[in-house]
Each structure stands twice: as structure tokens, then as C-alpha cells.
C-alpha positions as CSV (number, residue, x, y, z in Angstrom):
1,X,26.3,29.5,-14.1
2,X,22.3,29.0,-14.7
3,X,22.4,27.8,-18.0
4,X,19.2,25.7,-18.9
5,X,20.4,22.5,-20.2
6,X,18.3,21.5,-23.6
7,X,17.5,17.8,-24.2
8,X,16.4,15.9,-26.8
9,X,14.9,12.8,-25.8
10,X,11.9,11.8,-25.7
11,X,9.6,13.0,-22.7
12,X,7.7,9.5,-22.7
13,X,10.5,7.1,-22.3
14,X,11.2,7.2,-18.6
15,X,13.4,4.8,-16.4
16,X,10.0,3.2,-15.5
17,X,9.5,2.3,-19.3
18,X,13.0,1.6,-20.3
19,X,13.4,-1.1,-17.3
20,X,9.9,-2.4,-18.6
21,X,11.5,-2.4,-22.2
22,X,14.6,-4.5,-21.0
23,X,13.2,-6.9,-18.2
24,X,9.4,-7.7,-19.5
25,X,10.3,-10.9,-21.4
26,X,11.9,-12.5,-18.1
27,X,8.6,-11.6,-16.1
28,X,6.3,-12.6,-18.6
29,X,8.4,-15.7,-19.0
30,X,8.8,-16.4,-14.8
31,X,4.5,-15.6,-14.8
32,X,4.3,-18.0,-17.7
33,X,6.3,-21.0,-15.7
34,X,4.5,-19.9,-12.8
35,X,1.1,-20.2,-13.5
36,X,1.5,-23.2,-15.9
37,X,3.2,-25.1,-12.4
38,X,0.2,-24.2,-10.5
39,X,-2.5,-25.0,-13.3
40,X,-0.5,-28.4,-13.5
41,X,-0.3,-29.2,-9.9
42,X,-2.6,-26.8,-7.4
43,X,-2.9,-29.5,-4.6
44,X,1.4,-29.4,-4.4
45,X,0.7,-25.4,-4.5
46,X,-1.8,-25.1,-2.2
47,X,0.3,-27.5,0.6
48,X,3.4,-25.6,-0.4
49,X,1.1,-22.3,0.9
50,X,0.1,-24.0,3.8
51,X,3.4,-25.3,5.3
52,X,5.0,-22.0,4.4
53,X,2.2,-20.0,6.7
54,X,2.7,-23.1,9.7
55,X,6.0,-22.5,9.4
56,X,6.1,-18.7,9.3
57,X,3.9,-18.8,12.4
58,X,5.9,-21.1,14.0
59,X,9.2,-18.6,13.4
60,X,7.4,-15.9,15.0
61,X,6.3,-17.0,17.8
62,X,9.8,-19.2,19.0
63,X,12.7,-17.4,17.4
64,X,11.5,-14.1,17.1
65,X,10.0,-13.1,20.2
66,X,11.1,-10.0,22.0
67,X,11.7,-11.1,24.9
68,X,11.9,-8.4,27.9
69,X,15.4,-8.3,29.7
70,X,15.5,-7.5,33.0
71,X,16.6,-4.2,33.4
72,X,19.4,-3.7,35.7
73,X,19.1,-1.9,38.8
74,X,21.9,0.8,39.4
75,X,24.0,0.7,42.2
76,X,23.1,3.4,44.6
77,X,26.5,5.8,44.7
78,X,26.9,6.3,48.2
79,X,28.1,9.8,48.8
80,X,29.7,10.8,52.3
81,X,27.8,13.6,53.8
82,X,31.4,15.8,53.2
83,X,30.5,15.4,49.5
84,X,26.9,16.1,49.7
85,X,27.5,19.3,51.4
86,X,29.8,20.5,49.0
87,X,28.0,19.7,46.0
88,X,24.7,21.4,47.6
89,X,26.9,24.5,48.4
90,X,28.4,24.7,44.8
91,X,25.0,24.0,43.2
92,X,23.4,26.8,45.8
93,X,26.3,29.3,44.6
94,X,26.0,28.6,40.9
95,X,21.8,29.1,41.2
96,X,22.9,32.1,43.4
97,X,25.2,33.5,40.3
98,X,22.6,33.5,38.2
99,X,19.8,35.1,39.8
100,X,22.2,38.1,40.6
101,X,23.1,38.2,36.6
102,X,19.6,37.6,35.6
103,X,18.4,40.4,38.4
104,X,20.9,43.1,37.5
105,X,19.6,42.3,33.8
106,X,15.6,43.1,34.5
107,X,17.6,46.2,36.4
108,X,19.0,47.2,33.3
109,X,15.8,46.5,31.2
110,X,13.5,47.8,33.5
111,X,15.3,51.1,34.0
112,X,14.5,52.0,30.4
113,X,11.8,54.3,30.0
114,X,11.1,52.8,26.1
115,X,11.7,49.1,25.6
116,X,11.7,47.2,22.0
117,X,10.2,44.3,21.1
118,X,13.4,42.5,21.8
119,X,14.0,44.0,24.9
120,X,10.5,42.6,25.6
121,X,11.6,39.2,24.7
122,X,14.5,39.0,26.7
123,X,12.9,40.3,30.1
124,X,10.2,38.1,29.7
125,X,12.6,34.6,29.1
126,X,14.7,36.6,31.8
127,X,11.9,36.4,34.5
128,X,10.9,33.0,33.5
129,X,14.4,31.7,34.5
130,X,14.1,33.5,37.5
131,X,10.3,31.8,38.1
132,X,12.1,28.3,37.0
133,X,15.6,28.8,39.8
134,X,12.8,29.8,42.8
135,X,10.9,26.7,41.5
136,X,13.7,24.6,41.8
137,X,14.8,25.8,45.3
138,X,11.7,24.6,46.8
């Protein structure tokens, strides 16, 4: 399954150098044309630069601006006083679930005379959720 796989190219030919090998006479010949253009005309050049910059600023500062939408206000879900009383009793039962659970689990943990390092671990996240339910009741 771990076989080593022997090669025998050559360990200075890399795709870098291969693509160099196959593409350098278009490069040379496109840096060739170019620089003979702008050593025959470097005022055309030089406006071409120009305009291209005016325009570029132009673009970024009419078509691409980000512009800042309005953000939408939500609409305020009005909630009889029936419903609110019932989803504050449900919520008040659930946090009332589980600080029984969590309390007859420091019970359990606490009634050990040896704990482990685990058993450390899980009292102490136990009474931080117990710290974080009282914290939320206020």
C-alpha cells in the first residue's frame, strides 16, 4: 500500500520552467511589439495612461459606490398578554428543569468523597450554568 514511487525525470525541470520553455517566445515577442509602440509613439502612450486613470476614477466613484440601503425596520409582533404569559411560564418551567437536573448533578458529584479530574470538569461547567440561569432570571 506504501510503495515509494521512483522517477526518472529530471529534478530541474519544473512546471515553472516547462511553461517558460513553451510560452517565452510569445512574451518576448508581445514585450518586443510593446515597447517598440511606445518608443515609436510615447505622447499616444502616455494620453492612453492618462485617460485610462480619468476614467478608472470616474468608474469608482459613479458606478461603483456602495451605497448604504436603508435598513428595514421590523414590524413589532404584537403578542396578546395570554401569549406572553404562557411563553414566560414555559420558559420559567424549562429554566426551572434544569437547575433541578443540574442540582441533583453537583448532589451526585459532591457526595463523592474522591473526585477525578473529570468529575472536576463537569461540576465546575455544571455550576457555571447554574451561575448563567440565576443570571438570566434577574
Amino acid at each position: 500500500m506504501f510503495k515509494k514511487i521512483h522517477s526518472n525525470r529530471d529534478p530541474n525541470d519544473t512546471v515553472l520552467s516547462e511553461l517558460r520553455k513553451e510560452f517565452s517566445r510569445y512574451f518576448r515577442a508581445l514585450g518586443d511589439f510593446s515597447t517598440a509602440l511606445m518608443e515609436r509613439r510615447p505622447r499616444v502612450t502616455f494620453g492612453v495612461m492618462v485617460t485610462l486613470l480619468v476614467f478608472s476614477l470616474f468608474i469608482s466613484f459613479t458606478y461603483l459606490r456602495h451605497k448604504d440601503k436603508a435598513k428595514s425596520k421590523p414590524f413589532p409582533v404584537k403578542m396578546s398578554p395570554v401569549q406572553e404569559g404562557f411563553s414566560a411560564i414555559i420558559i420559567a418551567g424549562e429554566k426551572l428543569k434544569k437547575t433541578l437536573a443540574l442540582k441533583s448533578l453537583v448532589d451526585s458529584l459532591t457526595s463523592k468523597k474522591l473526585l477525578t479530574a473529570k468529575d472536576s470538569l463537569t461540576l465546575d461547567s455544571a455550576l457555571d450554568r447554574l451561575q448563567s440561569i440565576q443570571k438570566s432570571n434577574k
